[in-house]
N, C-alpha and C positions, 0 to 999 in steps of 0.2 A: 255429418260430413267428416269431421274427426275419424270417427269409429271405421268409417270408408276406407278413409284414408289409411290410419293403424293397420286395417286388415291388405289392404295392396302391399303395404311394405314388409308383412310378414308373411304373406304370401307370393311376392315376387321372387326373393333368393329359392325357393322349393323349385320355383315354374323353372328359375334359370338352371338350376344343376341339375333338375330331369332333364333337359334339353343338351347335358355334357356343357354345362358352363365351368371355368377353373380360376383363381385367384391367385395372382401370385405374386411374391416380391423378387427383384433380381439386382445385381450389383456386380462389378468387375472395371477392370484395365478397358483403358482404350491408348492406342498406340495413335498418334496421327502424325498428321502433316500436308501441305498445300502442293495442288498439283496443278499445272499451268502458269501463266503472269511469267514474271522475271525475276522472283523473290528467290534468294540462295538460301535455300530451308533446310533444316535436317527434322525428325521423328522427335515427338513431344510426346512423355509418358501424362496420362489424368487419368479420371476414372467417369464410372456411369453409377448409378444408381436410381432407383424408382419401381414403376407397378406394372402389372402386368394383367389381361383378362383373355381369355380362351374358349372361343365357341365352334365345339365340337360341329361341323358340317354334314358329317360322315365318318363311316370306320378310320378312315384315315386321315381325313383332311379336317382344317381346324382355318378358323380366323382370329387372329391373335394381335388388338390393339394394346398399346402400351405408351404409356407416361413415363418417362426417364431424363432427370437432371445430369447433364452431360459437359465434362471438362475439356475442351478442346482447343488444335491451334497445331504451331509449329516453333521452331528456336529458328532464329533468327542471325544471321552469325553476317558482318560487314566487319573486316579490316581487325582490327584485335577485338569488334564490341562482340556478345551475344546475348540477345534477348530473347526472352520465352513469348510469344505471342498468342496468348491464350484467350480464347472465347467461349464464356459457357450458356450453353443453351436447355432449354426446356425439346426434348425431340419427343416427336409423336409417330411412332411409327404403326403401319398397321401391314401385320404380313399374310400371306397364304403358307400354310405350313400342309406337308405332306408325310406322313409320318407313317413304321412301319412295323409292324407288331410285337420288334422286339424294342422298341422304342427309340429308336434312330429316326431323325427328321431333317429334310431342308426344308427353310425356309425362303421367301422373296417378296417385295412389293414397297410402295411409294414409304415415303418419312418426310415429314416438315418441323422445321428446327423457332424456336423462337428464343432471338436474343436476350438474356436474360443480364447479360453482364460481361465487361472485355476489360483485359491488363496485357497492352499490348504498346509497348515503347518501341518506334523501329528508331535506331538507330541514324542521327542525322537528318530526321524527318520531324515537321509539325504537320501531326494528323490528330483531326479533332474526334472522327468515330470513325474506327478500323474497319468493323463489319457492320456488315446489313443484318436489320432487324429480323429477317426472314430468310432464313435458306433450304432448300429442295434437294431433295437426295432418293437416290434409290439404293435398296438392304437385299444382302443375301448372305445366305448362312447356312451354317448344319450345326448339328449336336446331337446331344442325349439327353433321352429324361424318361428315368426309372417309373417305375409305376408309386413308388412311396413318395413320390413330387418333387425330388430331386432330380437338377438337370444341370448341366456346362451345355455351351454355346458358343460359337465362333462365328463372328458376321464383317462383313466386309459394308462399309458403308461408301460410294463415289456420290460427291457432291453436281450438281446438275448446276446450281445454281451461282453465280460468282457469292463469293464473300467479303471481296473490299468493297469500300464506299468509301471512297474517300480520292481524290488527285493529287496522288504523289510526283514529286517533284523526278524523280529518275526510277521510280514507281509504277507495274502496270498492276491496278489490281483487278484484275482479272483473272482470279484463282479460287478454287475450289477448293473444299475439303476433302479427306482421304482421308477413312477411320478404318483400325482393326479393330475390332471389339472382342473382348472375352472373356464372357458372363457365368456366373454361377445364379444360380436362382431354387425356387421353392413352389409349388401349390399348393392350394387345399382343392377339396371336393374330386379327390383324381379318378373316384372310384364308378364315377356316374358316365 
């Protein structure tokens, strides 16, 4: 059973990069801030980081899940205070990418976010948990990515989902995220 076993895992990564599978890591800026509720917000710089996988569909088209630890949130500004309201999540997004033989692509499709951790003081307020464990978002994007598996990326992330949880006292939370993201990244196996 061992030896079964051995021979699947050394013969799975071949099956997947005959089939145009790609591996990648990727990392950059996110720009955010909250859209909807009552909160007087301004633009929060964090960043993104994590993995990335790529299965080729067709000459052009590709589905491309991805794991990325993600800094996010808004500054916060009431009367002289301002605080950073930051939430960082675990985001899973999974895209349709459409890409063009000089290596230009957009991308789109669904992302679910999972709280991972939140430093978020509002000012004048006791809130015991800012945001929800869970938030829903849809991605859309363009970029480049060379054929040596280097690539930049620009995606726009709108929240679906609210992100407070919590009853604020002169508080609506009922507000969304709103991310700019923009990634540098890398593959292997570009050539399959």
């Amino acid at each position: 059973m061992k030896k079964i076993m051995f021979l699947i895992m050394l013969v799975s990564p071949a099956v997947l990069m005959a089939q145009g599978f790609q591996l990648g890591v990727k990392g950059g800026v996110n720009v955010s801030n909250y859209t909807g509720g009552n909160l007087d917000t301004k633009s929060l710089i964090g960043f993104h980081v994590g993995g990335l996988m790529s299965f080729k569909l067709g000459n052009n088209v590709a589905l491309q899940p991805e794991v990325l630890f993600s800094s996010q949130g808004a500054k916060y500004e009431q009367a002289d205070q301002e605080e950073n309201l930051t939430v960082s999540y675990i985001n899973l997004p999974v895209l349709l990418k459409l890409k063009t033989n000089s290596g230009f692509f957009i991308e789109a499709g669904p992302q679910v976010g999972f709280k991972v951790g939140e430093d978020a003081d509002v000012p004048n307020q006791t809130i015991e948990n800012f945001a929800n464990d869970l938030d829903l978002s849809v991605a859309g994007g363009l970029g480049y990515h060379s054929r040596s598996g280097f690539g930049i990326s620009g995606r726009y992330i709108a929240g679906l989902s609210k992100v407070g949880d919590f009853n604020g006292n002169s508080i609506d939370p009922d507000f969304r995220n709103s991310v700019l993201q923009f990634s540098v990244f890398y593959t292997l196996f570009n050539n399959k």
